[in-house]
Each structure stands twice: as C-alpha cells, then as structure tokens.
Residue, then its C-alpha position, 0 to 999 in steps of 0.5 A: x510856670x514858664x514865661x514865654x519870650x519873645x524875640x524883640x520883646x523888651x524889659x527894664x534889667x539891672x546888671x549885676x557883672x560882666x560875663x567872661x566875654x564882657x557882655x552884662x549879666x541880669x535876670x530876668x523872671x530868674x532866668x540868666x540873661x546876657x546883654x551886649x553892651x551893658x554894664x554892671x550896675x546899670x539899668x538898661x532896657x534889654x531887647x532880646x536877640x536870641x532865646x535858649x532854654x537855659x539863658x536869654x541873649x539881648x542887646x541894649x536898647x536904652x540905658x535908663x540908668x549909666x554906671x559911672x565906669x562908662x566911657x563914650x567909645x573912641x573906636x568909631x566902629x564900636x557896637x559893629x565889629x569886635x575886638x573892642x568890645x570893652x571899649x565903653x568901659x572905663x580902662x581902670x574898671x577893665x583892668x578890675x574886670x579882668x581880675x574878675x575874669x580869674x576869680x569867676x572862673x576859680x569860682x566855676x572850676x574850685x581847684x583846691x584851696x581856691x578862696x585863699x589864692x592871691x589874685x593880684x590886681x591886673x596889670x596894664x598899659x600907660x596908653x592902652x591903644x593901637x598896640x596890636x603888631x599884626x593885622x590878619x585881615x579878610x580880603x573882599x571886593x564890595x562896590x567894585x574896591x578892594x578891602x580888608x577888614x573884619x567881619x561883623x559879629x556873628x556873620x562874613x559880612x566884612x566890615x572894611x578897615x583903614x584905622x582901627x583902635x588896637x592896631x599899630x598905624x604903621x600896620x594899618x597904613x600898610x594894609x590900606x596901600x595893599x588894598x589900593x595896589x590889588x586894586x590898581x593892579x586888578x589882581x583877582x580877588x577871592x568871592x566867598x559865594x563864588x568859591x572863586x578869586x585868588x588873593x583871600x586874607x592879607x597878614x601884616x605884621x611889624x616889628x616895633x623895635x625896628x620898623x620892619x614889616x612883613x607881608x604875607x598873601x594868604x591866596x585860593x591857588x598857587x597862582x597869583x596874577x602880576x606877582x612882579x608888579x606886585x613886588x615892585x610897586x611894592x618896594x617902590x611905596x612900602x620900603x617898610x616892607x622887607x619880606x614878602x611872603x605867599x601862603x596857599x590855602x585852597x577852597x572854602x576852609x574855616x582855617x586861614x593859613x594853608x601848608x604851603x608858603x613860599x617866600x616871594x621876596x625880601x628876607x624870610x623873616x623879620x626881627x623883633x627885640x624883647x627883654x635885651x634879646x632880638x627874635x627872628x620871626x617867620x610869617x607863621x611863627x607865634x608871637x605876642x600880639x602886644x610887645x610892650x606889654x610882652x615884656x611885662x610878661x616876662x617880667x612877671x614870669x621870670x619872677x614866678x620861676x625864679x630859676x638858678x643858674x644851673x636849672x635845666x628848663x622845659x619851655x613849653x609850646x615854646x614858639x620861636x623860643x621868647x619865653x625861655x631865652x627871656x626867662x633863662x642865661x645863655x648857658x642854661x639848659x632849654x628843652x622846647x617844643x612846639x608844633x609848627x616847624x617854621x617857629x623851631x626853626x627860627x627857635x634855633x636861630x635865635x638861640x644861636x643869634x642870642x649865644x644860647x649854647x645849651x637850647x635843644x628844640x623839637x617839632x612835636x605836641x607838648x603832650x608827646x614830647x614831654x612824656x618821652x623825654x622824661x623815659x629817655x632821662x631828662x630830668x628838668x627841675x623847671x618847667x613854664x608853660x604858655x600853651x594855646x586858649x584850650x590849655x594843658x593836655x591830660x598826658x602832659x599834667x600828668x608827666x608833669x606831676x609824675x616828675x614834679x620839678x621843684x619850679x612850675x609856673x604857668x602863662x594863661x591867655x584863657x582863664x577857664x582852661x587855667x582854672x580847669x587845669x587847676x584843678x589836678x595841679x593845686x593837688x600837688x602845687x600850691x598856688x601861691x598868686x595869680x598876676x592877671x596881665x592887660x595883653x588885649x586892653x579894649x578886650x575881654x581877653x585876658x592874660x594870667x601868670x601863675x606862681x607855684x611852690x611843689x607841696 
C-alpha cells in the first residue's frame, strides 16, 4: 500500500551515501530520499521539501546523530547559495567522495569490465579554498545598491557577494570596486522583471602568474551610459585591470554571453603561465577554473598519454590549445578544434608565442571535424579529449574507434557522461585506471582522467 507524505511532514532517516550532487541518501518507507545537508552515517530528522513518484527530496531539520567527517562550514553563506555545498564535510572525506562519484556512476552505467577498473584515490589541494580564477556574476540593484552575487538555489533571487570561499580575493576585491563605480557613476542597471537596464552580469577573471585581470561587462543593449567614466575610474582604482572588454547579449535569454563583444580598453587578453608554457586568454576563451590544480591535471594526463616525440596528437575541444601544448613538444604535430572562434584564435597565438611549429587549429564541432580529417588522410596515433559536461558525441566514438590510434586518454569534468561513453570505448580500450582529480574542492563537482591501452 502507498504511504501518503506530505510536504513538511518530518521523520527520523539514516543516510547511507552521498548522491552525485552531494546531498545524503536514505529511504524512507523504501522509497529513495535525498537530503540536502546530510551525511552518510548520520541520523538526521528529515523535512520533506518536494515529493515525486519515484523519490522524496528533504532538507535537514535536526541531525540526532553527526558523522565524525562533519565539519562547521567557514563559508558564512553555507546553506544559502551554491557552490560550496560540500563544505561541511571534512576535506579527506571529500576527496573520498569524489571517488565515490566515479564508481557510482561505472556502477549505473557497467562498461565493460568495470569491477576491476583501477580508480585511484582522489587528488587534492594543500589549501583547499579562494581557488577560483574568474567570477561571472549576476548583476542586480537591491535597496537602492549596486550588487553582484549569486542567486540562491532554485531561484533569481541574488544573494550579493563581496567574499566568497572559492573565489581568489583579488577576483572579488574587483567585483566589489565594480559595484561601487556602477553605483557612483548611476550606470543603469539591468531589472529582470522589468526587462529593462543595461549592465547584466560582470565577468572577472585573474591571472595568478601575473596578476592581470580582465573585465568583461556583459550588457542589455549595445549602449552603455558614461563608458569613458567607466574607464578611467577604472584605471584610476584598478590598475590591476588591463582589458576591459563589453559583450552585448539582449532580452531575457538564459544564456550569459551574448555574439557580440567588443574591446573597450586595455589589451584584448590577458596571459596565464601553466606547465613552463604562457597562454593568451580572450574574454570567452575556456580556461580551467583552478590553476593550481591545472597543472596536476596535466601532470596526470601527460602521464595517461605517454606520447613519443613524433606522435602526430588530436587535442580535442582543445580551447585556446593548454592541453595539447602541455602534453606535447614544440615539434610535435597538434590537430585541434574547438567551437568558439575567440579561443582558436588565441589557440594560434599561443602556439606561435610557445614556438609550436607543427599546430593546425579549426573553428568547428569535435564531432565534424574529427570524421572529416580522417577521409581527408590524417592519420593521428594519439588522441585526448576533455570535451564539455554532456561528454563525447556518437559521431566522434565512432571515428575514434574506426581509427583506433594506439594512445587514447580521456579528461572527464562529469562522471556520468564518462561512464556512458565508457560503455562502447571499453569494447575496444581497456581501462586500465581512473585518476579522479579535486578541481572544485567545496564541490560536488568532479574531475577524472582516464588511461587507456588499445585491446
């Protein structure tokens, strides 16, 4: 017979793990229930929050009884925004559930041989906080102030920002002046109900090898009031600051960056040191979050790959070119693709400015591109990928396995599509470990590199 619950109605649960997004597991009346805020092994008093047919989300009321891995969180805001919902969890028990994540999702997912895969303990940080190298924060007006923030779970409601645990200080000391000038200066800001304003969402984004920053306003219209103002108070204040870039992205879109930008001042990009090789960075060009943990990634991949001085590599979803110019000699050759035009351009640059002589980068899909060079001849015997969180496209498996280069190795920032790609991969590769990697420690977010050998 079907239990009836009831939005609100509370009962004593004991969590047995963490799901994939770090809330806490149990069952109540055998249905599965998901609890914000617990932990595994604890006893907690769960209030439901939502119900569905298959599964009960809750929020933790009262813990009756606390896992020795919980911590008191040092984000203030714990509880009320994201990205730091693990931050009640003591760091070597995050690392441990990271792990976790991987084998949970071989688990759902069964590639082949997947009991026997070797998934190595997680890699982490010495200092596990204020690692984050950009902010893309919503901009709002609440109480007649300019703020930037993050909205609170589930909602638009913003939940303004001037120190938050993951991000660098310098990054939010930035944001923080932005605010101030836009307010100062009256520059219009954008109202969500309203459709109406000009300044949206700020983009600040450092450079920890040198201190550069770069601005970007993401704006309603191409107009934007005071702009000289702007600029120099600006240079006057943040002398940090050294491109200045605006991005136009009208009407009431989910997206955050719009097709147009324009440079209003300073340099068009700022420089970014990793692995002994120095990278230009537009303002839309992908980058790695977490430059210190960047590095071990590489680390970690360059040792998955393990390339020959002559191997011709196809970086894939390459971004402004970091992997294969960190993986790869300056001889080598490097075929890379990418789908924003911003990011193969500097991929070019920065081949030229690191002495690659061999690099060939196209705008495109990994999925086009890849099919077409092979019938046009190329014939790569290495091949990494680090694609997006929805993971390799059919078309692209299934070149790849049609050419079946001899070295394949595989980043992951999503374990589940990982594992679902896994599963017509491991037909033709073995698996021979997994390295999960803590690029988003306070997160559930996790990181993975795979190591293949052809069968």
């Amino acid at each position: 017979m079907a239990t009836t619950v009831k939005i609100g109605q509370r009962f004593p649960l004991t969590i047995k793990r963490l799901d994939i997004n770090g809330a806490g597991i149990g069952y109540y009346q055998r249905k599965i229930t998901f609890v914000i805020g617990a932990l595994p092994g604890e006893v907690v008093v769960a209030e439901v929050t939502a119900i569905h047919d298959r599964y009960l989300e809750a929020k933790t009321h009262k813990i009756r009884s606390a896992s020795p891995d919980r911590v008191t969180p040092t984000e203030p805001l714990f509880g009320q925004i994201g990205g730091v919902e693990l931050n009640h969890l003591a760091y070597p028990a995050q690392l441990r559930f990271k792990r976790d994540v991987v084998a949970q999702a071989l688990a759902k997912f069964k590639p082949l041989g997947w009991q026997h895969y070797d998934l190595k303990p997680t890699s982490g940080m010495t200092h596990p906080t204020h690692y984050r190298n950009k902010a893309q924060f919503p901009v709002r007006e609440i109480d007649g102030h300019v703020r930037a923030g993050l909205y609170a779970p589930g909602s638009h409601r913003l939940i303004p920002l001037t120190h938050f645990l993951t991000q660098a200080p310098l990054t939010m000391k930035v944001v923080t002046t932005l605010c101030q000038l836009l307010e100062d200066l009256q520059i219009p800001i954008y109202n969500e109900k309203k459709h109406a304003g000009i300044v949206k969402t700020l983009v600040v984004r450092e450079s920890f090898s040198t201190g550069q920053v770069q601005v970007t306003f993401i704006t309603n219209s191409a107009k934007l009031p005071k702009q000289a103002q702007l600029i120099t108070t600006i240079a006057a204040q943040l002398p940090m600051v050294v491109s200045i870039a605006q991005n136009i992205n009208p009407g009431n879109t989910s997206l955050i960056w719009g097709k147009d930008s324009r440079l209003l001042a300073g340099q068009p990009y700022i420089q970014e040191t990793l692995s002994g090789r120095t990278f230009q960075l537009s303002p839309q060009a992908f980058l790695q979050l977490n430059p210190k943990q960047t590095e071990q990634l590489y680390a970690i991949a360059k040792d998955a790959l393990q390339l020959a001085p002559d191997d011709t590599l196809i970086d894939a979803y390459c971004g402004i070119g970091t992997v294969g110019m960190s993986l790869a000699n300056r001889h080598q050759s490097i075929y890379g693709m990418d789908t924003i035009p911003e990011a193969i351009a500097d991929a070019k640059a920065n081949a030229k400015n690191n002495g690659f002589n061999n690099t060939h980068y196209f705008v495109g899909k990994a999925e086009t591109l890849f099919p077409k060079w092979l019938k046009e001849g190329i014939r790569p015997n290495a091949v990494i990928v680090d694609p997006p969180r929805s993971g390799l496209e059919r078309p692209f498996i299934d070149a790849l396995l049609q050419l079946s280069p001899q070295k394949f190795a595989y980043i992951s920032c999503n374990p589940s599509t990982l594992a679902r790609d896994l599963v017509p991969l491991a037909k033709h590769y073995q698996v021979d470990w997994i390295q999960s990697i803590d690029m988003f420690p306070q997160t559930a977010r996790c990181e993975a590199v795979v190591k293949f050998t052809r069968r």
